[in-house]
C-alpha positions in Angstrom: 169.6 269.7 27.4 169.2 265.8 27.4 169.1 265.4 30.9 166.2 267.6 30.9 164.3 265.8 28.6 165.5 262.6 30.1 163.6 264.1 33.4 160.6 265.3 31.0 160.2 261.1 29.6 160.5 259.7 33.6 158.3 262.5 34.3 155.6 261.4 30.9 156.2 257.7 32.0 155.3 258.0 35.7 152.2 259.8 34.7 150.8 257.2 32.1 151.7 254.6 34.5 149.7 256.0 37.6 146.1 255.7 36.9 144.9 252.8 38.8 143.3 250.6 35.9 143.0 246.8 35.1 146.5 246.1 34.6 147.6 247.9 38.0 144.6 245.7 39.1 146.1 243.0 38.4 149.9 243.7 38.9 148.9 244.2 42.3 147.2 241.0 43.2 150.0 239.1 41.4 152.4 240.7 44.2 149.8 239.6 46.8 149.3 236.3 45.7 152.1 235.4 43.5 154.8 237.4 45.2 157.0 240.3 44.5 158.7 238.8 41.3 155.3 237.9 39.7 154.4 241.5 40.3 157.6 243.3 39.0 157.9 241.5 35.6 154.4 242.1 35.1 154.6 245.9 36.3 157.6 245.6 33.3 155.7 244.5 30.6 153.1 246.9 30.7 155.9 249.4 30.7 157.3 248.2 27.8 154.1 248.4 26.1 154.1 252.2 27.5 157.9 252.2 25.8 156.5 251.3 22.4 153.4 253.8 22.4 155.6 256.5 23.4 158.2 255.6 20.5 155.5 255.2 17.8 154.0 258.8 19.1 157.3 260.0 19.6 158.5 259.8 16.3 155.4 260.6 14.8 154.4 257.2 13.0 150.9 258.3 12.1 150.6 255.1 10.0 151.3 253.0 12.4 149.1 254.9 15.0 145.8 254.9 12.5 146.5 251.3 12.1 146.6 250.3 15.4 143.8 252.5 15.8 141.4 251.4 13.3 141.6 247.9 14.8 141.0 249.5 18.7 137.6 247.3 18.7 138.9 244.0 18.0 141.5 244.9 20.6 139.4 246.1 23.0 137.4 242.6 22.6 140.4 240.9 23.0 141.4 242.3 26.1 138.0 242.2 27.7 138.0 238.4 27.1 141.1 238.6 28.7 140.4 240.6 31.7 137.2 238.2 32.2 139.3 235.3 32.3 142.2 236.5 34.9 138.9 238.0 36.9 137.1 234.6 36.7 140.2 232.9 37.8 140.8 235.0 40.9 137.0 234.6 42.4 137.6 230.3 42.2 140.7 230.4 44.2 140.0 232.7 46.5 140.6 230.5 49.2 144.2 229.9 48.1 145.7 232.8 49.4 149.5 231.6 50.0 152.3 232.6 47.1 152.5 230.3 44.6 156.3 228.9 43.6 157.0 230.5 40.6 158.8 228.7 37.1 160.4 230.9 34.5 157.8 230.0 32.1 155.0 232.0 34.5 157.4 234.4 34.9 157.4 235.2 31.3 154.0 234.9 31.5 153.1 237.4 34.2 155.1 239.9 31.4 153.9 238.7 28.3 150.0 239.2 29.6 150.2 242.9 31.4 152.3 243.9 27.5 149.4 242.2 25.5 147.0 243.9 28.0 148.4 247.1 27.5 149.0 247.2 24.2 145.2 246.8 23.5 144.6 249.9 24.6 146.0 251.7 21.6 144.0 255.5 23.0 147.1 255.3 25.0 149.1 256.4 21.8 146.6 259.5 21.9 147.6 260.4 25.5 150.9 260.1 24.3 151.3 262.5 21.5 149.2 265.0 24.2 151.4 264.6 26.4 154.6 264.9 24.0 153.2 268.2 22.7 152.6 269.5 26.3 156.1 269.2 26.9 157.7 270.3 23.9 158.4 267.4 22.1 157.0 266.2 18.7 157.8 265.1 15.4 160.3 268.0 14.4 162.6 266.9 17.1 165.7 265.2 16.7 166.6 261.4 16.9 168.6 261.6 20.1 166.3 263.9 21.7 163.0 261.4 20.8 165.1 258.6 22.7 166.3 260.1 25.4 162.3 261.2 25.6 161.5 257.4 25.0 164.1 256.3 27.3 162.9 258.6 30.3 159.3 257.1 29.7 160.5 253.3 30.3 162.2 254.2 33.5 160.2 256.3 35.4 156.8 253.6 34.2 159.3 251.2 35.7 160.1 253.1 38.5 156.2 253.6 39.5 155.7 249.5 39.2 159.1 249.2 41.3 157.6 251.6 44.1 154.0 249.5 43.7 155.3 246.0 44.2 157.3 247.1 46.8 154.7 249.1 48.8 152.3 246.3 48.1 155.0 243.1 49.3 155.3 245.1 52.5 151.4 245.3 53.0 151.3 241.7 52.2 153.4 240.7 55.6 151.5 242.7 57.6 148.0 242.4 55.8 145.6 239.9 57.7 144.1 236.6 56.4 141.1 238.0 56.3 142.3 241.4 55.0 143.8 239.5 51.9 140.6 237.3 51.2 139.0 240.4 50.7 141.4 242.3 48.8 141.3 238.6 46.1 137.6 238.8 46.2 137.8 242.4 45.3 140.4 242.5 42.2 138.5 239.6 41.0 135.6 241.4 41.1 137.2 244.7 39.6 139.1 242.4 36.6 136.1 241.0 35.8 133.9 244.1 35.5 136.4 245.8 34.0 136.5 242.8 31.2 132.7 243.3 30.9 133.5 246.9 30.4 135.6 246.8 27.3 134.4 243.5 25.8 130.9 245.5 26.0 132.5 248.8 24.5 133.9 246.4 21.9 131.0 244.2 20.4 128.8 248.1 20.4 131.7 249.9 18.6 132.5 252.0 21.3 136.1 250.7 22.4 
């Protein structure tokens, strides 16, 4: 019975992970112009963010859920600023296209950022406790059950950004320079409307 619902969390993580938003933005780009590492750990820390919305839906911590909610503007603001700022970056380097070396420090970094990013966007609790309920699984359930659940979600989240960076290292060796320029104009472009977006949403009320 575990191993089914091991399968249901890998299933639940792989499917919050997929949409293509700002933070897959931006994981890919670090694999383009980082390189794969950069990519990985930040792929990772937006899947431990997943890890900690699914456990807080999971269990069914509705306090901590309406708190994190009720403060959904402020962290939409945050993130926007955020997203404007990694955007803003890309477009004045965009003639730097080579990997840069990488120190444990930025490596840290690259995860720290895509969790803080991530966690900002607290609806994903809602998707979460949708999702849990779709597939059997709320607050009635047992411990072990809600872990191996939890579990299942971190894996197949890390899974997807596994499969990402990979797929996008390989495009990166055979991607032309010009190809590349583009693709760093672009996610600057998409980082930094995206910040717009949700700083926007954020300063009206509406993140």
């Amino acid at each position: 019975m575990l191993i089914i619902t091991l399968i249901k969390g890998i299933v639940v993580g792989i499917v919050i992970a997929l949409p293509v938003g700002p933070v897959g933005v931006l994981c890919v780009r670090r694999t383009l112009f980082e390189g794969m590492s950069f990519g990985l750990l930040s792929g990772l820390g937006a899947a431990c963010a997943d890890t900690v919305f699914g456990l807080i839906a999971g269990l069914g911590l509705t306090v901590i859920r309406d708190e994190i909610l009720a403060y959904r503007q402020w962290l939409g603001i945050l993130g926007g600023l955020f997203l404007l700022y990694l955007g803003g970056r890309a477009l004045l380097r965009r003639n730097n296209l080579e990997p840069e070396p990488l120190a444990g420090e930025a490596l840290f970094g690259a995860f720290a950022s895509t969790f803080a990013l991530t966690i900002t966007n607290p609806i994903t609790i809602l998707a979460f406790a949708a999702i849990f309920a779709r597939v059997g699984i709320d607050a009635a359930a047992n411990v072990s059950g809600i872990a191996v659940l939890v579990g299942g979600v971190f894996v197949g989240s890390a899974l997807w950004w596994l499969g990402l960076t990979y797929g996008v290292t390989w495009l990166r060796r055979h991607a032309h320079h010009v190809t590349l320029r583009w693709l760093n104009v672009a996610s600057g472009l998409i980082l930094s409307l995206s910040g717009l977006g949700l700083l926007v949403a954020g300063l009206f009320g509406q993140a």
